[in-house]
C-alpha positions in Angstrom: 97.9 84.3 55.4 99.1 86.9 58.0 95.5 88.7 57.2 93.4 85.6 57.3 95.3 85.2 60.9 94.4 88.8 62.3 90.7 88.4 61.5 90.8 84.9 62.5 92.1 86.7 66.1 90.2 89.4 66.0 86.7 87.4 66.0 88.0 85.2 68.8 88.8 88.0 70.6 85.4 89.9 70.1 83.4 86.4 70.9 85.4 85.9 74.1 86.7 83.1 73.0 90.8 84.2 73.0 90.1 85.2 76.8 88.4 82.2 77.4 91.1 80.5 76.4 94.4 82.2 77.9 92.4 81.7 81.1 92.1 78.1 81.2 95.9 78.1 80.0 96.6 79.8 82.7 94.6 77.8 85.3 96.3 74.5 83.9 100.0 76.1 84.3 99.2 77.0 88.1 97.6 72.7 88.4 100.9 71.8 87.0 103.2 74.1 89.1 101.7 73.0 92.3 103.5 70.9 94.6 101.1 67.9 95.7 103.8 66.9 98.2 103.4 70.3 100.4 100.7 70.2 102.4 98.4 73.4 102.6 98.0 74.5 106.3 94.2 75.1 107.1 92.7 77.9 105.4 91.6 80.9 108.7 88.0 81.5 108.3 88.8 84.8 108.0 90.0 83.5 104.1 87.0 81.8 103.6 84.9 84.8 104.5 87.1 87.2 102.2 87.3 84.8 99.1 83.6 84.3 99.4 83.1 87.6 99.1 85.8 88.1 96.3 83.7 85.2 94.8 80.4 86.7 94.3 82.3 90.1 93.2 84.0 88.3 90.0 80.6 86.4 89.5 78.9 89.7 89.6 81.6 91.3 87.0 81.9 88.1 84.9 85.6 87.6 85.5 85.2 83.7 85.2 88.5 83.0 84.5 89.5 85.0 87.5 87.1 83.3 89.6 88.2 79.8 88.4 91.9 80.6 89.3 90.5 81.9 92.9 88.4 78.8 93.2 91.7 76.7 92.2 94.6 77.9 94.6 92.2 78.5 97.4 90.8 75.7 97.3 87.8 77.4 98.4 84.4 75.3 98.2 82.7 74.6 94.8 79.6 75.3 97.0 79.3 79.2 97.4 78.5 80.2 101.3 75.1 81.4 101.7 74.5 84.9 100.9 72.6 85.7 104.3 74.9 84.1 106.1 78.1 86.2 104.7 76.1 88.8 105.4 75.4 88.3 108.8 79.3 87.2 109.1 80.5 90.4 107.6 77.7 92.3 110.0 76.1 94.0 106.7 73.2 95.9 107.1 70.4 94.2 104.6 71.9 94.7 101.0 70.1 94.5 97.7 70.6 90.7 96.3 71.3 91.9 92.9 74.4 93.9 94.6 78.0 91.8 95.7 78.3 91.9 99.3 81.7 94.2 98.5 79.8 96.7 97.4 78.7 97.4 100.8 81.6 96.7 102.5 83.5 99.5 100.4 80.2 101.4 101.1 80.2 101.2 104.9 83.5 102.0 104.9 83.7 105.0 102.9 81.2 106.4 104.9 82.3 105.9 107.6 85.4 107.5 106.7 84.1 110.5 105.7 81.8 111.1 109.0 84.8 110.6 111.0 86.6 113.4 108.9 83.5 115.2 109.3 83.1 115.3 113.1 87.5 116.7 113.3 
């Protein structure tokens, strides 16, 4: 039985499906642990702006049960922000669509980094 079990697992696990899984699990615990009663002060637009772009990172990656749980306890919109807009919020040069917005935020600020450390 214990072999039937671990092959059982392991093709579950190599289909996604064991991840899929845990990950609604998990989202389910944090629904259940949350205190309806409390109410949430407004989100700073700030937030928004960062979770957007967290969003189309984990999109990007294919961390969908990461991206539900953001989606959950930020109760950020099921609508995604327009790209160009972000982008023009985050003041991004023009970035490649097929790239997440983050990419070029980590990229700007690297180099910017070093041609600071380059002009001492």
């Amino acid at each position: 039985m214990s072999d039937l079990t671990a092959v059982l697992r392991e093709t579950l696990e190599r289909q996604g499906v064991l991840d899929d899984i845990r990950g609604r699990v998990r989202a389910e615990v944090f629904k259940a642990l949350e205190d309806r009663t409390v109410e949430r002060p407004k989100v700073p637009s700030e937030n928004i702006l960062i979770n957007e772009l967290i969003r189309e990172y984990l999109e990007f990656n294919g961390y969908h049960h990461t991206l539900s749980t953001l989606l959950h306890e930020s109760k950020q919109p099921t609508q995604p922000l327009d790209r160009e807009f972000l982008r023009s919020e985050v003041r991004l040069n023009v970035q490649p669509p097929h790239i997440p917005l983050l990419y070029g935020v980590v990229s700007h600020l690297t180099t910017e980094q070093a041609e600071e450390e380059e002009e001492q």
